[in-house]
C-alpha positions in Angstrom: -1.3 -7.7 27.8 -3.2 -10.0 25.1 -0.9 -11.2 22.8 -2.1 -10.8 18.9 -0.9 -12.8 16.1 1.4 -15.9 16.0 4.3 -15.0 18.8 4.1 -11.2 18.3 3.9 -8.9 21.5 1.9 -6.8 19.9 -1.6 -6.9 20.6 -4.6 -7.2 18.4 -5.4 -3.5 18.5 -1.7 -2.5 17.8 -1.4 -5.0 15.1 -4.8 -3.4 13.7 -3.0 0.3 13.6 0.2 -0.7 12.0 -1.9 -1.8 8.8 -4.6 0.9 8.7 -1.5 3.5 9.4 0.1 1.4 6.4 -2.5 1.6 3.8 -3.1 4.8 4.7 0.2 5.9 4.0 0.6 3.7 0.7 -2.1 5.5 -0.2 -1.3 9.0 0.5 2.2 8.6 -0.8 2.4 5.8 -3.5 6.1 5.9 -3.8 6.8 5.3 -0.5 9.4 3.1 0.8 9.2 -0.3 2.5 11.5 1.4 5.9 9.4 5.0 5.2 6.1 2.9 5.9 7.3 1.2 8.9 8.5 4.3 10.3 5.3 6.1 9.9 3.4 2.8 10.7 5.0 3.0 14.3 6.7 -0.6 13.9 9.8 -1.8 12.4 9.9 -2.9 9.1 9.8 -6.9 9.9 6.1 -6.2 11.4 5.4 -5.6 8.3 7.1 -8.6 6.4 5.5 -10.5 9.0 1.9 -9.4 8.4 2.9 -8.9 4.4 3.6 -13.0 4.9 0.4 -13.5 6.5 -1.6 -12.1 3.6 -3.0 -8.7 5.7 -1.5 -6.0 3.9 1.1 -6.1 0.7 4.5 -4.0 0.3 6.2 -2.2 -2.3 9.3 -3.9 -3.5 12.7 -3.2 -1.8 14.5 -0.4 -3.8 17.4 -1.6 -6.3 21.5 -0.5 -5.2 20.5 2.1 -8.4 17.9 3.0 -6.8 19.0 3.8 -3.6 22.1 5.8 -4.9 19.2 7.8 -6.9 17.3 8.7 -3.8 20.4 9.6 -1.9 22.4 13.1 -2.9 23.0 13.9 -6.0 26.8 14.7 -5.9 27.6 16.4 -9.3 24.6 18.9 -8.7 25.9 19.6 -4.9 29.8 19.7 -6.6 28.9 22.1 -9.2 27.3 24.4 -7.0 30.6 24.9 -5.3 32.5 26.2 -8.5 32.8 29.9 -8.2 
């Protein structure tokens, strides 16, 4: 197999997926997260920092702690549901 880019073992053609799949998912869902474009990308998420460092596609910023405990479940809803 043809080796693409700088040391990766993906080929050309691969590489060439992962960022249409990327854009195409940025665009299609612009609050998308760094980990939920990789997964639908096909690749893990340091592809993508790789080719984000090269200049071929850019990234949304990695979520805040807040963030994350936003995006996760929301506890006092979930609680308060259980009261009779």
């Amino acid at each position: 197999m043809a080796r693409g880019y700088k040391g990766s073992i993906f080929s050309e053609e691969e590489i060439n997926v992962f960022i249409e799949r990327t854009m195409q998912h940025q665009k299609d869902n612009p609050s998308a997260t760094r980990a939920g474009l990789a997964r639908y990308a096909g690749c893990n998420i340091t592809v993508l920092k790789r080719l984000e460092k090269e200049g071929l596609l850019t990234l949304p910023k990695p979520l805040t702690r807040k963030q994350q405990r936003k995006r996760g479940v929301d506890w006092a809803k979930t609680l308060g549901g259980l009261r009779g």
